[in-house]
N, C-alpha and C positions, 0 to 999 in steps of 0.2 A: 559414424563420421567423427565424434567427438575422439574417438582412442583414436581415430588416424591422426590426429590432431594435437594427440599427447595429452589433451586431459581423459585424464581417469576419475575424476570424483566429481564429471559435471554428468548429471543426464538430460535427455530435451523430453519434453511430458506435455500431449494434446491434452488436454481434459476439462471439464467445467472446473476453474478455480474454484468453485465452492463446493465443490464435491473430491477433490484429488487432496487425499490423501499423502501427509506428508511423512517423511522416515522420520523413525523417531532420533531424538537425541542429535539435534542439528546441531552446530556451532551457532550459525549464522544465515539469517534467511535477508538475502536484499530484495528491495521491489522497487521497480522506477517506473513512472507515466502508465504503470498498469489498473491496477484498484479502484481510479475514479471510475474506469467502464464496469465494473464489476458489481451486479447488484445487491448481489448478498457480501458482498466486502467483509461487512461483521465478520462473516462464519469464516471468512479465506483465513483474515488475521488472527482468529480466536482459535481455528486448529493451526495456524502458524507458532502461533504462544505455546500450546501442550507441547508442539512437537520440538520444541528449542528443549538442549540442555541445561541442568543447574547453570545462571553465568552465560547462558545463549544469550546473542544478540540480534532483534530485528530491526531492519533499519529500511526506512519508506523514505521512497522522493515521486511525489504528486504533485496534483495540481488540484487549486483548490479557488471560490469565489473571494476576493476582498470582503470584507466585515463590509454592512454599509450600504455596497452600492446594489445599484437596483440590474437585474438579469435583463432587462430592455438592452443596457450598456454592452452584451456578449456581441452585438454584430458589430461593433467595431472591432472585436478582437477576433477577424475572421478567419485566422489558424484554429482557433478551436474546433471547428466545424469536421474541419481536413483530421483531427485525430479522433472524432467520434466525439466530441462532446457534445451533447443537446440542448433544449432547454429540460427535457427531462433529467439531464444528468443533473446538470446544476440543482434545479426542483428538489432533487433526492437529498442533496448536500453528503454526497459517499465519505468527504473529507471529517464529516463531524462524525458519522460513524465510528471511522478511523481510529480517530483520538481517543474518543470513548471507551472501545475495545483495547487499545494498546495500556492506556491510565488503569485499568481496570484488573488487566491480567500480566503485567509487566511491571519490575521496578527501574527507579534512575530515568522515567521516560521524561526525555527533553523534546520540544517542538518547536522550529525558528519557520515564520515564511517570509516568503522574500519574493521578487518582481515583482514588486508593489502589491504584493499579499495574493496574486494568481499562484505561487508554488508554496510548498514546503516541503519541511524534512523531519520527520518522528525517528525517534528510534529510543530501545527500552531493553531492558536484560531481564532474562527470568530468573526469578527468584530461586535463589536457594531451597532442596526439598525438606 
């Protein structure tokens, strides 16, 4: 459906994100509202990083808890529920993983969050070999 479509360099992929295997030598990997579901995230991001080019860039928009406040305060924000967040997700903290692995295995990583510290935005370019 994608070539009916005119893209050629998109493909669509079922697979355990911690297990799917990325091509190598990417430009550019995006990820939006996905990786907070995702329990091994670590592992998504860290073969995300191999598989980027010298000057590859990943770039993440999640959702993540305010610094602070207490996980009691989630039922007021009762869309979260509606896109699979838990109190297990929260519990896990996927977002701190995140950082960690991108700080870790990328250079240039910048991280702004924003709606009152529920989102952010990472993003990092691999290093020269």
């Amino acid at each position: 459906n994608t070539i009916e479509n005119g893209l050629q360099n998109v493909e669509l992929v079922c697979s355990d994100a911690a297990l799917y295997q990325f091509p190598a030598d990417l430009d550019v990997i995006p990820s939006t509202f996905a990786l907070i579901l995702v329990p091994d995230c670590g592992r998504v991001v860290f073969n995300g990083c191999q598989a980027l080019r010298p000057g590859g860039h990943f770039s993440i928009l999640d959702m993540c808890w305010p610094a602070g406040w207490s996980f009691n305060w989630r039922h007021l924000f009762f869309f979260l529920r509606s896109y699979g967040v838990t109190l297990e997700t929260l519990q896990r903290r996927p977002w701190q993983t995140i950082w960690r692995t991108m700080e870790e295995n990328l250079l240039e990583v910048a991280r702004k969050r924003f709606w009152f510290g529920m989102m952010y935005q990472i993003s990092g370019e691999r290093q020269p070999d």
